[in-house]
PAZAPA-4460 file (N, C-alpha, C; in steps of 0.05 Angstrom, whole numbers, plus 32768, in hexadecimal, padded with zeros to 4 digits):
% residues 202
    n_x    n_y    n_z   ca_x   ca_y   ca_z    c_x    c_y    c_z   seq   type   mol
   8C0E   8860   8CD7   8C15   885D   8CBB   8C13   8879   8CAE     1      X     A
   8C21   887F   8C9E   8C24   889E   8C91   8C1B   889B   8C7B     2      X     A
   8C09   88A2   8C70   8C00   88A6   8C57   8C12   88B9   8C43     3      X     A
   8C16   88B3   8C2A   8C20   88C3   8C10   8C0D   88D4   8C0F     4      X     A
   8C17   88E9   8BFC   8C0C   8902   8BF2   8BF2   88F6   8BDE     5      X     A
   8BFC   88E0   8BC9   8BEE   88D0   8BBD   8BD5   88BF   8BC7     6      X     A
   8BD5   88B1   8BDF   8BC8   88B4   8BE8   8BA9   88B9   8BFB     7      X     A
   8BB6   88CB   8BFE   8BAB   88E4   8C18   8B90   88ED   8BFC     8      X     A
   8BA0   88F1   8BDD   8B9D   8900   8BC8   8B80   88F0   8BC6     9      X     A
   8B84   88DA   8BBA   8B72   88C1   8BB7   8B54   88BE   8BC7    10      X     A
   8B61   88C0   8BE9   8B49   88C0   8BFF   8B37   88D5   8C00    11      X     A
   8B3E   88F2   8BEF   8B30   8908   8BF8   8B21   8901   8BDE    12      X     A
   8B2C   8900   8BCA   8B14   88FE   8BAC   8B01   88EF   8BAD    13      X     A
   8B07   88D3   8BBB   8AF8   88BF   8BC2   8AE8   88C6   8BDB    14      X     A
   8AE6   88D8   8BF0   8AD5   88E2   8C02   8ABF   88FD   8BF4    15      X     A
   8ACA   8905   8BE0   8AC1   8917   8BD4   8AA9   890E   8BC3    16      X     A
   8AB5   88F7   8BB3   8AA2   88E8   8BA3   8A89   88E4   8BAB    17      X     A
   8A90   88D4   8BC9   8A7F   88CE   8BD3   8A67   88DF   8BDC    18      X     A
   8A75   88F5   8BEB   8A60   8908   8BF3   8A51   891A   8BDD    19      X     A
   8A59   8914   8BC5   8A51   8924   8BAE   8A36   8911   8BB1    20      X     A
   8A3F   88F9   8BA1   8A24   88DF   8B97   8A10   88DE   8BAE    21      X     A
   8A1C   88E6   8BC8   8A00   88E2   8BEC   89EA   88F8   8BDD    22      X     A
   89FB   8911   8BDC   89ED   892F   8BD6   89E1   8932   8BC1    23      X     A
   89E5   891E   8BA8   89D9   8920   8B91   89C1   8909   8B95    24      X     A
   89BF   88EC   8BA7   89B7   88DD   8BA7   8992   88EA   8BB9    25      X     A
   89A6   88F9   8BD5   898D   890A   8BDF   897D   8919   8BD8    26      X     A
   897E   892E   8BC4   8977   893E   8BB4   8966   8929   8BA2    27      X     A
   8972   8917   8B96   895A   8908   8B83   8942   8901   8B9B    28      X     A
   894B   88F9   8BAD   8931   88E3   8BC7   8926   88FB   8BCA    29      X     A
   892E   8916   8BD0   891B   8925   8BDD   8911   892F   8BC2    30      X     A
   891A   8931   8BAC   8903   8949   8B98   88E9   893A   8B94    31      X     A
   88D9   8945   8B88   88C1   8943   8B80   88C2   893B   8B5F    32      X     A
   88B7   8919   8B5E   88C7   890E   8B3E   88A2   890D   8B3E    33      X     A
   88AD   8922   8B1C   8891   8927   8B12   8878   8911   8B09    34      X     A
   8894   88F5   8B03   8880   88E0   8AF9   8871   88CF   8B0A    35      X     A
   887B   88DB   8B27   8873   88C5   8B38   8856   88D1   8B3F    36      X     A
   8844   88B6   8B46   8831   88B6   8B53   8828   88C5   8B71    37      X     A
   8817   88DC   8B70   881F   88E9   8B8F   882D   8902   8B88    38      X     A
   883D   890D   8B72   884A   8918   8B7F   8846   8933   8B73    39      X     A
   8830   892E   8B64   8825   8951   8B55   8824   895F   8B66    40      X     A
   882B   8980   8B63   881E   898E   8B74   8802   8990   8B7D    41      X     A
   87F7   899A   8B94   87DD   899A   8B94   87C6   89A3   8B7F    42      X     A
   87B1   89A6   8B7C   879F   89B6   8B69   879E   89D0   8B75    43      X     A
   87A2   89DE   8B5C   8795   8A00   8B67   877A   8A01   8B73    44      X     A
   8778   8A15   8B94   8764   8A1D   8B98   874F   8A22   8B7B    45      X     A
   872B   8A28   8B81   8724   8A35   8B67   8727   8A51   8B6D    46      X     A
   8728   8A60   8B5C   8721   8A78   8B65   870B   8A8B   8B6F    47      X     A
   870A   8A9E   8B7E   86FB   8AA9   8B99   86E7   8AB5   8B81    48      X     A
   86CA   8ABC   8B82   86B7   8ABF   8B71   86BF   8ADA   8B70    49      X     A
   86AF   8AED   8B61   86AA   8B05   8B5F   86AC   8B12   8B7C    50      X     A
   86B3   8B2A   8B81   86B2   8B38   8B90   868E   8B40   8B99    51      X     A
   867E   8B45   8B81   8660   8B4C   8B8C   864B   8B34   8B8E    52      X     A
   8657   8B1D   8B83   864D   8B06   8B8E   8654   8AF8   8BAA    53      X     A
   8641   8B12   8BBE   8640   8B0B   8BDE   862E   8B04   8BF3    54      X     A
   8619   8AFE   8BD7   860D   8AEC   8BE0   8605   8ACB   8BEF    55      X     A
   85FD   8AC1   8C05   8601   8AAC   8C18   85E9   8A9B   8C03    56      X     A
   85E7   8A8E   8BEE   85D4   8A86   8BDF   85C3   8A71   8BF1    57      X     A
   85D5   8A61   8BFF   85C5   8A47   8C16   85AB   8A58   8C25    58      X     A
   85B6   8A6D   8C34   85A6   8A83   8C48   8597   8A88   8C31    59      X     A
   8599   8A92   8C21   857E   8A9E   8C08   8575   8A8B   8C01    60      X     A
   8579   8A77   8BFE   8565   8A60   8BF1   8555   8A4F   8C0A    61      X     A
   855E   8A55   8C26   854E   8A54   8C3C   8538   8A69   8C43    62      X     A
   853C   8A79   8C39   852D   8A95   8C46   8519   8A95   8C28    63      X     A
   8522   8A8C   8C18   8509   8A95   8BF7   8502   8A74   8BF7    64      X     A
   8509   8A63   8BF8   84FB   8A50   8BEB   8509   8A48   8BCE    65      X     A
   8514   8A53   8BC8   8524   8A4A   8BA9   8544   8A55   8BAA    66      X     A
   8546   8A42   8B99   856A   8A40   8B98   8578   8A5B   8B87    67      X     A
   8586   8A66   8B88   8590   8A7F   8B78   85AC   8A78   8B75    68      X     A
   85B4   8A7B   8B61   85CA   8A7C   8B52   85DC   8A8A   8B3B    69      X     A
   85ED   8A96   8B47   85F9   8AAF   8B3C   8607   8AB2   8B21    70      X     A
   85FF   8ABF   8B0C   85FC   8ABA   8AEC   8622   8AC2   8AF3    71      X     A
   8636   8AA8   8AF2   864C   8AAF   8AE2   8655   8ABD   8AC3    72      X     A
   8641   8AC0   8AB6   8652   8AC6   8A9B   864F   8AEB   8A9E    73      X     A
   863D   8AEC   8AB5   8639   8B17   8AC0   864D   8B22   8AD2    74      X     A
   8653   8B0F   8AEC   8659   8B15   8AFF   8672   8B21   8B01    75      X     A
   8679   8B37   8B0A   868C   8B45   8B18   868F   8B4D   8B30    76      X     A
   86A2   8B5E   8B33   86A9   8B66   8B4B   8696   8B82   8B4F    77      X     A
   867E   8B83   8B46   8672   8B9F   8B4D   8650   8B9B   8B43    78      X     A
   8650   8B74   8B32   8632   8B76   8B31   8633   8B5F   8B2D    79      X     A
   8619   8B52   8B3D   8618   8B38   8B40   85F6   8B2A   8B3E    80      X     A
   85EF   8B19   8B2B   85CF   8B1B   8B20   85D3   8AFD   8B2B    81      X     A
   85BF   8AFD   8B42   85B6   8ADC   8B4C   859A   8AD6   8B40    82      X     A
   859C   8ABA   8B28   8584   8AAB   8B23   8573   8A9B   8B32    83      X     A
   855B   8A9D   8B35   8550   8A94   8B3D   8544   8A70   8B35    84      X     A
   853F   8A59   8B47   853E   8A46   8B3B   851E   8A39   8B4E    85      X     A
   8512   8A32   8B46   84F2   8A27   8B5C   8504   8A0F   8B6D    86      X     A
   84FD   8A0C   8B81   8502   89F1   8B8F   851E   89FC   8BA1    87      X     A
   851E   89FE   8BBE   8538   89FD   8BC7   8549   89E4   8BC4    88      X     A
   8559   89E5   8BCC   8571   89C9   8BC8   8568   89C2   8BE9    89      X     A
   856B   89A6   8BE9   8560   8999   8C0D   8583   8997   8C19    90      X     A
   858D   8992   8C05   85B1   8990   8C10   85BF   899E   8C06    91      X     A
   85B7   89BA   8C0B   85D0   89D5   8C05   85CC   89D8   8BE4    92      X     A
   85D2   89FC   8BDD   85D4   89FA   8BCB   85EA   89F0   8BB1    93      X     A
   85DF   89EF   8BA5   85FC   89E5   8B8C   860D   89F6   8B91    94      X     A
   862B   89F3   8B85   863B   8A01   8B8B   864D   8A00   8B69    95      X     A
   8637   89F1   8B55   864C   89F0   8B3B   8646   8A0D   8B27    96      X     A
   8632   8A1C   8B3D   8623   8A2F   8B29   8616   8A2B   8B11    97      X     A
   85FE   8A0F   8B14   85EF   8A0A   8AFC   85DA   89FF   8B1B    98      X     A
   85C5   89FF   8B0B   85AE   89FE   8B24   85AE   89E0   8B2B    99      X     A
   859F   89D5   8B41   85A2   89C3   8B46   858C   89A4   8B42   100      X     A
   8599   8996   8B35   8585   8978   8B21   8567   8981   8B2D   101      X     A
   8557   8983   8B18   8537   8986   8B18   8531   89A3   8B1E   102      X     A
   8549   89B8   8B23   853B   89CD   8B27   852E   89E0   8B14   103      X     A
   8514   89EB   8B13   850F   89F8   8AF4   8515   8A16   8AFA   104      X     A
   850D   8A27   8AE6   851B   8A43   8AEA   84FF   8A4B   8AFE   105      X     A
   84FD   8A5A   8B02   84E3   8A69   8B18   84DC   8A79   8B08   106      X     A
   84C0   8A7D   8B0C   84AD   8A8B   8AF3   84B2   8AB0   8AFE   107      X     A
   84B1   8ABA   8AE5   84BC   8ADA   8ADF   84A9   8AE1   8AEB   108      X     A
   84A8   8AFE   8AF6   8488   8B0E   8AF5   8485   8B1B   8ADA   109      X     A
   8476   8B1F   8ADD   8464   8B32   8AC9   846F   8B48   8ABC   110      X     A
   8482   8B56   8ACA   849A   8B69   8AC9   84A7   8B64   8AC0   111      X     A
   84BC   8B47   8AB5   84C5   8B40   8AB2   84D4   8B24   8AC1   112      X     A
   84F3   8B2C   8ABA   84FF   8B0E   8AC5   850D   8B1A   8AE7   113      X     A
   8503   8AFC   8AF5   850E   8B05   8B12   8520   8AFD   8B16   114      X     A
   8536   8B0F   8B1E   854D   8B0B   8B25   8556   8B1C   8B4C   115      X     A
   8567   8B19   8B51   8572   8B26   8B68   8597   8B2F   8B5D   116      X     A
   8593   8B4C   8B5F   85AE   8B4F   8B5B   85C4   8B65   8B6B   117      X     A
   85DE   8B5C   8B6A   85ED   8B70   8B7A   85FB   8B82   8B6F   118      X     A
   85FB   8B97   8B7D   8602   8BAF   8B68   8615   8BB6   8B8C   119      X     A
   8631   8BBD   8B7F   8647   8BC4   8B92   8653   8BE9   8B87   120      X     A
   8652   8BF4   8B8E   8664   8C12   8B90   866B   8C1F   8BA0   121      X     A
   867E   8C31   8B93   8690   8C3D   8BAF   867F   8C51   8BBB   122      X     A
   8682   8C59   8BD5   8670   8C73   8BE1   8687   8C85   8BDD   123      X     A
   869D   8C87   8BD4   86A6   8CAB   8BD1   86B1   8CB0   8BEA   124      X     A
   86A5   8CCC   8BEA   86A7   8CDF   8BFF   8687   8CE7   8C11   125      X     A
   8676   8CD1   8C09   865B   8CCA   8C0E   865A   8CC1   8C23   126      X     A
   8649   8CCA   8C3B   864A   8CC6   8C4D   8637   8CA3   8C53   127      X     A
   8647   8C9D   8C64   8625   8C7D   8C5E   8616   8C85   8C5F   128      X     A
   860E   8C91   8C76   85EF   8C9C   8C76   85E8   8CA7   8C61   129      X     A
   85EF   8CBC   8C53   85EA   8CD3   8C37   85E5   8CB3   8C2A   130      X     A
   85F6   8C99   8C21   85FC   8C89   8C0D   85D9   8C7F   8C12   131      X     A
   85DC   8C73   8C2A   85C3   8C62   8C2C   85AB   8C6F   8C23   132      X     A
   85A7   8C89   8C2E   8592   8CA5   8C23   8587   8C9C   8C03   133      X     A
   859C   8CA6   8BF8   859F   8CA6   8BE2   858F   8C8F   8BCC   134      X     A
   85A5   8C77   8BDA   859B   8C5F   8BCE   857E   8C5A   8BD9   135      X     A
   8573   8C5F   8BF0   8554   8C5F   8BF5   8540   8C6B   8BEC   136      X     A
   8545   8C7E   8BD4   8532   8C91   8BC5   8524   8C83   8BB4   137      X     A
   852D   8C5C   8BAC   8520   8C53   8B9D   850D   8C44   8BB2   138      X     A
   850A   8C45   8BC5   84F8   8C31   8BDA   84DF   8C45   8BDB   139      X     A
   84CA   8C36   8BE0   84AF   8C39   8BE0   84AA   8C46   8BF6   140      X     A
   8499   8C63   8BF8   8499   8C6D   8C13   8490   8C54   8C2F   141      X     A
   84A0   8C5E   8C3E   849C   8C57   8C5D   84A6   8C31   8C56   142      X     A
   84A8   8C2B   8C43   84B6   8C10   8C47   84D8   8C0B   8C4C   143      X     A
   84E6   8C20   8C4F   84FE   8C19   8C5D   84FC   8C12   8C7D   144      X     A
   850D   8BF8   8C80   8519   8BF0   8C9A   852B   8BE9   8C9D   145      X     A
   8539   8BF5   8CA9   8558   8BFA   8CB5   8560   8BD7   8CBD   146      X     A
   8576   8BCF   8CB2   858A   8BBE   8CB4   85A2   8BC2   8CCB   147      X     A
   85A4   8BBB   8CE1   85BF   8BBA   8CED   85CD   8BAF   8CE4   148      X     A
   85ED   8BBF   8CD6   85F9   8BB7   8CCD   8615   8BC5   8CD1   149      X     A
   8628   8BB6   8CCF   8646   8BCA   8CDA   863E   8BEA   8CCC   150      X     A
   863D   8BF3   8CB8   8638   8C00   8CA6   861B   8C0E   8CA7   151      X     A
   8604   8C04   8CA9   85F1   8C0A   8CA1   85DF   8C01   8C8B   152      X     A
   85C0   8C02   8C92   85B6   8BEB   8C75   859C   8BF7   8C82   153      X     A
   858C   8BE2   8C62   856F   8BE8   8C68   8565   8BD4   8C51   154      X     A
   854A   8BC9   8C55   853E   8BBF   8C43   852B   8BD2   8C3A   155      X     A
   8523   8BD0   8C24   84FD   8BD8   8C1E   84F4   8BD7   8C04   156      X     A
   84DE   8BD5   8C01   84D4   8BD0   8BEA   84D4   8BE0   8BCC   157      X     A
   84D4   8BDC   8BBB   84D4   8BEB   8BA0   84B5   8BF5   8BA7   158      X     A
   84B0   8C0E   8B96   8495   8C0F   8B85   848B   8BFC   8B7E   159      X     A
   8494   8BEC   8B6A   8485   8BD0   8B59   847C   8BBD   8B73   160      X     A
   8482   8BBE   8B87   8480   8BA8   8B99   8499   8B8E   8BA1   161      X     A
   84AA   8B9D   8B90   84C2   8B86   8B99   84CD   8B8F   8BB0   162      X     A
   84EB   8B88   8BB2   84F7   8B8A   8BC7   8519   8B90   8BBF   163      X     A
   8522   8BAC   8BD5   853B   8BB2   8BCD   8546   8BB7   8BE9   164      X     A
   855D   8BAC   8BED   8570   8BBC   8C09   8589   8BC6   8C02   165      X     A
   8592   8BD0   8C0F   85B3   8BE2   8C0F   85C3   8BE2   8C27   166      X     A
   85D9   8BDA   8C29   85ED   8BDB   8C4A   860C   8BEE   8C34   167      X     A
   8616   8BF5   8C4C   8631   8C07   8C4A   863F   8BF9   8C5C   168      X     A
   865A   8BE8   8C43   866A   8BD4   8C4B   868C   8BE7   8C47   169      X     A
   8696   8BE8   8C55   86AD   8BFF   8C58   86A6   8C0D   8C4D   170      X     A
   86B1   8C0B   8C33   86AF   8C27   8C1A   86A2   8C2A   8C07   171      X     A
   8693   8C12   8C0B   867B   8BFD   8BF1   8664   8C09   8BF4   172      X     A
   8654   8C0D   8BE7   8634   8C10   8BF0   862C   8BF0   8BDB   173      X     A
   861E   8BE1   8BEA   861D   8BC7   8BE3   85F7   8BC8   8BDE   174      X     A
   85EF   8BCA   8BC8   85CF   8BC4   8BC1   85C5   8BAB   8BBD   175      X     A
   85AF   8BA3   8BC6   85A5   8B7F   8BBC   8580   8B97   8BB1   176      X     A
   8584   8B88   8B95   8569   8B93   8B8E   8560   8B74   8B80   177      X     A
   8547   8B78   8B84   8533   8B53   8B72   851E   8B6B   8B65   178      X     A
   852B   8B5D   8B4A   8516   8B66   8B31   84FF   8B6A   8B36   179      X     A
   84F1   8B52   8B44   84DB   8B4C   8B46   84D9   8B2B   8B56   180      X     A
   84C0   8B2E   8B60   84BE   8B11   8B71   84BE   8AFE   8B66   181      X     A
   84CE   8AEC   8B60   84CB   8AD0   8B50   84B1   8ABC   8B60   182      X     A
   84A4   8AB1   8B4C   8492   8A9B   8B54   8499   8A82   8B6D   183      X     A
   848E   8A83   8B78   849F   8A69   8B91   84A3   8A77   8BAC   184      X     A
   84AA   8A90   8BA7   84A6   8A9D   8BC8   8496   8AB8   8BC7   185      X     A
   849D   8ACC   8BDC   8489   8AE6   8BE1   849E   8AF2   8BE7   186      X     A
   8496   8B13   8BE3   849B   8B24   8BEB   84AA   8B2B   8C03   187      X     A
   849C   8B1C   8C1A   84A7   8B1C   8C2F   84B8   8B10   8C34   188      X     A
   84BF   8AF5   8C2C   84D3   8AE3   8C2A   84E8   8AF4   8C1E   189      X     A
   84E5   8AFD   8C0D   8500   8B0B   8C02   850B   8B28   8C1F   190      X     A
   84F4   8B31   8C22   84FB   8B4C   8C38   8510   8B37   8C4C   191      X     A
   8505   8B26   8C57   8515   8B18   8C6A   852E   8B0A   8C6A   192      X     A
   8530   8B02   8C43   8547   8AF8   8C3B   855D   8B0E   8C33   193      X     A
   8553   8B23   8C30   856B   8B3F   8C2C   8576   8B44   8C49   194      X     A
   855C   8B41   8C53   856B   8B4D   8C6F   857B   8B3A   8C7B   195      X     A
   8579   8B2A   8C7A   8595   8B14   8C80   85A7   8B11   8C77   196      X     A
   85A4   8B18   8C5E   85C3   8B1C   8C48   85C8   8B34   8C52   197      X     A
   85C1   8B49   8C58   85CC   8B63   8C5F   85D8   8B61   8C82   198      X     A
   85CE   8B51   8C8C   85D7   8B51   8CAE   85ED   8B3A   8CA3   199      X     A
   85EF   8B2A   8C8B   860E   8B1C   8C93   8620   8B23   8C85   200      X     A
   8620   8B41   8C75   863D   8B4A   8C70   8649   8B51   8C81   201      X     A
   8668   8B4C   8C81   867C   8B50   8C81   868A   8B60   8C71   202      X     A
***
């Protein structure tokens, strides 16, 4: 049978049609219809804390006996002040950054208020070694001990009797100094809890 020009004319508009309404029909099934149930995008990650909040708080609140938690309304990328709270957490620390149900604040010394804080700066053209030197002029004679660390570190004690260490993280010279010993643990507990934060930078 021979088809007219007329037609031929007819069959292609009408194949056309069709393949228009498939292509417009698929595009609806596959988009993402905002009112439907399911089909929000996901939630934003939160975002990654401060850069000098690198502290492992679970590991410090194992090694002190009390929970610490890092004052958001200070924190930057170059200083980071962890509060102290009496009572560890038995199932990990909080993670909303407010201390955790029944914990009270931990009693100040005498010196004042105890805190633990991170202090991050660049070493320059400072050699680690020269950096670490340096930063060790505030430690109490003969109480530095060397930290293995990619970098280099050390714990030791202040004058007052507290406790301060230092590691050299690439280009960082990375300090953890505690005001003073908060009520609830010792001295030593803290020597042992720096030096663990200092052997797990990265």
């Amino acid at each position: 049978m021979r088809w007219s020009a007329a037609t031929i004319s007819r069959t292609v508009v009408m194949l056309t049609g069709a393949l228009t309404g498939a292509a417009l029909l698929g595009g609806c099934s596959l988009g993402a219809d905002p009112d439907r149930p399911g089909s929000a995008a996901p939630p934003s990650p939160p975002p990654d804390p401060p850069a000098a909040c690198m502290l492992d708080t679970a590991a410090l609140a194992t090694a002190t006996g009390l929970t610490w938690t890092p004052d958001a309304t200070t924190a930057s990328d170059t200083r980071c002040v962890y509060d102290p709270a009496a009572g560890a957490p038995t199932s990990g620390v909080p993670t909303s950054g407010l201390p955790a149900a029944g914990a009270t604040a931990a009693g100040d010394d005498a010196d004042g208020p105890a805190f633990v804080a991170v202090d991050v700066a660049p070493t320059g053209d400072t050699a680690a070694n020269a950096a670490l030197d340096t930063a060790a002029a505030a430690c109490r004679p003969t109480s530095r001990s060397e930290v293995p660390t990619a970098g280099g570190g050390f714990v030791c004690r202040f004058e007052g009797g507290s406790v301060f260490a230092a590691a050299v993280r690439g280009d960082r010279l990375v300090t953890v100094s505690a005001s003073a010993v908060p009520a609830g643990t010792t001295t030593a507990q803290l020597v042992t809890a720096l030096r663990e934060q200092l052997g797990a930078l990265r």
